[in-house]
ZABA-465242 format. One line per 3 residues: number of its first residue (from 0); their letters; for each residue x, y, z of C-alpha. Coordinates in steps of 0.05 Angstrom, whole numbers, padded with zeros to 5 digits. Layout:
N
NUM = A = X,Y,Z  ...
! end
This chain:
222
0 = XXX = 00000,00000,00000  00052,00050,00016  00096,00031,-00047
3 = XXX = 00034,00045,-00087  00005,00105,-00053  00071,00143,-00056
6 = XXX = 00089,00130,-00124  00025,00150,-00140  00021,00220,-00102
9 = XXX = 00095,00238,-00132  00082,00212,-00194  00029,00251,-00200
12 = XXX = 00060,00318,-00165  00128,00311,-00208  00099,00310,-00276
15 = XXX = 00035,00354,-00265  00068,00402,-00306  00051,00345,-00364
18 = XXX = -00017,00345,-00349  -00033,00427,-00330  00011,00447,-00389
21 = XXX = -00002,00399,-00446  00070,00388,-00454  00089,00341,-00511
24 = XXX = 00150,00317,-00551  00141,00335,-00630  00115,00254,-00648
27 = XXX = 00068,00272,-00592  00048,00326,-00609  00039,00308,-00685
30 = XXX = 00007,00244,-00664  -00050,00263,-00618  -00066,00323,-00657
33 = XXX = -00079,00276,-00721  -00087,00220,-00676  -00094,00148,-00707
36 = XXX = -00101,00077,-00681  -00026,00040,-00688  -00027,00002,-00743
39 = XXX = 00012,-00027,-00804  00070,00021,-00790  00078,-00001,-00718
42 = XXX = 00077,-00071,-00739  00132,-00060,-00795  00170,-00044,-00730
45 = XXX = 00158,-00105,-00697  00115,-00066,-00652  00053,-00103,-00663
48 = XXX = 00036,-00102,-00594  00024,-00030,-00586  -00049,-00033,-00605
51 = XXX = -00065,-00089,-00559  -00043,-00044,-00502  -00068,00020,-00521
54 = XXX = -00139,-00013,-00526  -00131,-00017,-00458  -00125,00046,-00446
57 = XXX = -00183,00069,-00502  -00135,00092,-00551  -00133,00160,-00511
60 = XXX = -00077,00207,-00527  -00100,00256,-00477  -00038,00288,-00429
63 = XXX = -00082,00292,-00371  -00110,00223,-00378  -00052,00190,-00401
66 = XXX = -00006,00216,-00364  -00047,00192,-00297  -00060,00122,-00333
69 = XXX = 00013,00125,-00335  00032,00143,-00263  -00017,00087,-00232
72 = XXX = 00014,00026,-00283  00085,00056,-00251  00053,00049,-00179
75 = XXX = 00032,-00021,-00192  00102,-00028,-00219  00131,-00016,-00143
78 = XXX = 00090,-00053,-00113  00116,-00120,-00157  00187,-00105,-00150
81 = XXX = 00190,-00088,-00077  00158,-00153,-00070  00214,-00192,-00126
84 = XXX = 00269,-00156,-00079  00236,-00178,-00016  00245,-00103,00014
87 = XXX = 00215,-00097,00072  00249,-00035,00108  00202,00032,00101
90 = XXX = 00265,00071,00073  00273,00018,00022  00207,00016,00000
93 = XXX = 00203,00095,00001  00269,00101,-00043  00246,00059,-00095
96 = XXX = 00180,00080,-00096  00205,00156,-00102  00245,00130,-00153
99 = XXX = 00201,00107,-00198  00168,00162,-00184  00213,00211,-00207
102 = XXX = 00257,00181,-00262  00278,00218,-00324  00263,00164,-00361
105 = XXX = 00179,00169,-00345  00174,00236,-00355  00214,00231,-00432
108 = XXX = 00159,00174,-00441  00099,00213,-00416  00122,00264,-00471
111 = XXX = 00099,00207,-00530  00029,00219,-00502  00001,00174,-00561
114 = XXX = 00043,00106,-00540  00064,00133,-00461  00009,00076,-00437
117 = XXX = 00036,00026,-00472  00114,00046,-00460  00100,00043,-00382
120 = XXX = 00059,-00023,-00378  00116,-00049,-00422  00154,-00033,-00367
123 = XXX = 00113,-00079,-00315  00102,-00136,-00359  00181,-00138,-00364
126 = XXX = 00183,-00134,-00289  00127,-00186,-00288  00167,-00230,-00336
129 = XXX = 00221,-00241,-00272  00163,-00238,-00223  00122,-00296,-00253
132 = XXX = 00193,-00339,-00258  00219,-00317,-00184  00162,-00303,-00139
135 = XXX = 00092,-00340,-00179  00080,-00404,-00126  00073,-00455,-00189
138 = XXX = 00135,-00452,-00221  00117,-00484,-00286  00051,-00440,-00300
141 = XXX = 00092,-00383,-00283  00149,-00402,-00323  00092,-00418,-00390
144 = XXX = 00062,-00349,-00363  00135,-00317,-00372  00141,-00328,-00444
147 = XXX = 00080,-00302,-00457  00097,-00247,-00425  00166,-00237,-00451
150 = XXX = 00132,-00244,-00526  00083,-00189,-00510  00148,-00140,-00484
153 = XXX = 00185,-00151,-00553  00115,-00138,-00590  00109,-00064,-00549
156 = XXX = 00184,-00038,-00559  00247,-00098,-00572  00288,-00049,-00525
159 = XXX = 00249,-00071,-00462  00281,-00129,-00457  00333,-00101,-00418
162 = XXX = 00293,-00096,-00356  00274,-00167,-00352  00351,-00186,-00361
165 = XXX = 00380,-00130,-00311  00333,-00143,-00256  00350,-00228,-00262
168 = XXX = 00426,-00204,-00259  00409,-00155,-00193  00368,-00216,-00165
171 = XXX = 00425,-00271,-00173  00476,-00218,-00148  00434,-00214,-00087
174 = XXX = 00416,-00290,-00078  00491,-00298,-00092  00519,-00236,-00035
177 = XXX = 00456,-00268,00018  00477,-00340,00012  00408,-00360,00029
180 = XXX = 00401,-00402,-00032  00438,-00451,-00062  00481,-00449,-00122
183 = XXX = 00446,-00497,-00164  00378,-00463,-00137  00410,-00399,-00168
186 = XXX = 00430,-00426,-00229  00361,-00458,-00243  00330,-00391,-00234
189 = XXX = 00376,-00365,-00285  00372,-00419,-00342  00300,-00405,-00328
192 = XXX = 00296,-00335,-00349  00338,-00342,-00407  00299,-00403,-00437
195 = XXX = 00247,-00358,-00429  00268,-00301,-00464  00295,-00352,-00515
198 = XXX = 00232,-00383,-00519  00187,-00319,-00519  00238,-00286,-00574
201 = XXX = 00215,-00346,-00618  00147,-00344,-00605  00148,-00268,-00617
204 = XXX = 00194,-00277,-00688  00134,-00332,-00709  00080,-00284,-00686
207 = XXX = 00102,-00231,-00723  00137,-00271,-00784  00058,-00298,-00799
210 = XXX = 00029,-00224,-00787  00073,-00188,-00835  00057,-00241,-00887
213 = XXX = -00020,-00240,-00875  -00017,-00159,-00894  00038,-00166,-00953
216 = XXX = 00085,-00115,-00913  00154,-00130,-00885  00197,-00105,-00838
219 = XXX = 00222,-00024,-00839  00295,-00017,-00850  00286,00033,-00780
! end
């Protein structure tokens, strides 16, 4: 609750300025002024997945709306990596709430106001990727869930994949620095993720192999 709350209230307070003053970047501004559903040129990118997640949110390329949309996906964000780190000290939970919070890196995405919904629940179905692998109770649902998952983060923007792969590295650095689990417990957890970012990156390639052939396009030199 507090994770969420206070990421939340920040959030909110750090990049009001978004909302009061309609502040854009120039693709944001061009696309929500002639605003149109993503389509074939997304999905020459790969990026076929950026519709499915902007239905979500109703298609709205709004500043106020979005940007709030935005800021509550980021809360829910906290509240699954405080529990992947196990943090259970207030300050803990405060710092990494306040910085998620307050990262550069949301407010340049809240400036694409057209795709900022879809950029930032990227970001937690990356962190869910790890989650569902680490934390999710059955291990081989989660683990089928995870690739999934990791399919979906390719589909939305390739680049995301980094967050899935730093925050296994941060988690075996821990595991290995505790000592509370064993090595080959460790090392299972790691093969894990990266048979399932294997895995997904083939299932994503296939998904989007067969939908670039179904609408006679192919993939953008970009």
């Amino acid at each position: 609750k507090l994770a969420f709350i206070l990421t939340l209230l920040v959030g909110i307070i750090t990049h009001i300025t978004i909302m009061t003053a309609t502040i854009m970047s120039q693709d944001g501004l061009w696309n929500s002024m002639e605003y149109n559903r993503p389509g074939l040129w997304e999905m020459t990118l790969g990026r076929w997945g950026i519709e499915i997640m902007q239905r979500l949110n109703f298609y709205i390329a709004i500043p106020t709306i979005s940007t709030v949309s935005c800021i509550i996906v980021m809360a829910i964000s906290a509240v699954f990596i405080i529990d992947l780190f196990e943090l259970k000290s207030k300050i803990s939970i405060i710092f990494t709430s306040l910085f998620l919070a307050v990262t550069p890196t949301l407010a340049i995405t809240l400036l694409y106001v057209y795709t900022a919904f879809a950029y930032t629940s990227n970001l937690l179905i990356a962190i869910l990727v790890v989650w569902f692998i680490y934390k999710f109770k059955h291990k081989r649902i989660g683990f089928i869930i995870s690739i999934g998952l990791f399919a979906l983060v390719l589909s939305i923007y390739q680049s995301y994949i980094g967050v899935s792969i730093v925050l296994c590295i941060m988690i075996t650095i821990i595991d290995l620095l505790k000592g509370q689990k064993g090595i080959k417990e460790i090392l299972i957890n790691v093969l894990k993720t990266a048979l399932a970012v294997v895995l997904g990156g083939l299932c994503y390639y296939t998904i989007t192999t067969v939908l670039l052939s179904l609408n006679g396009i192919s993939l953008a030199a970009y």
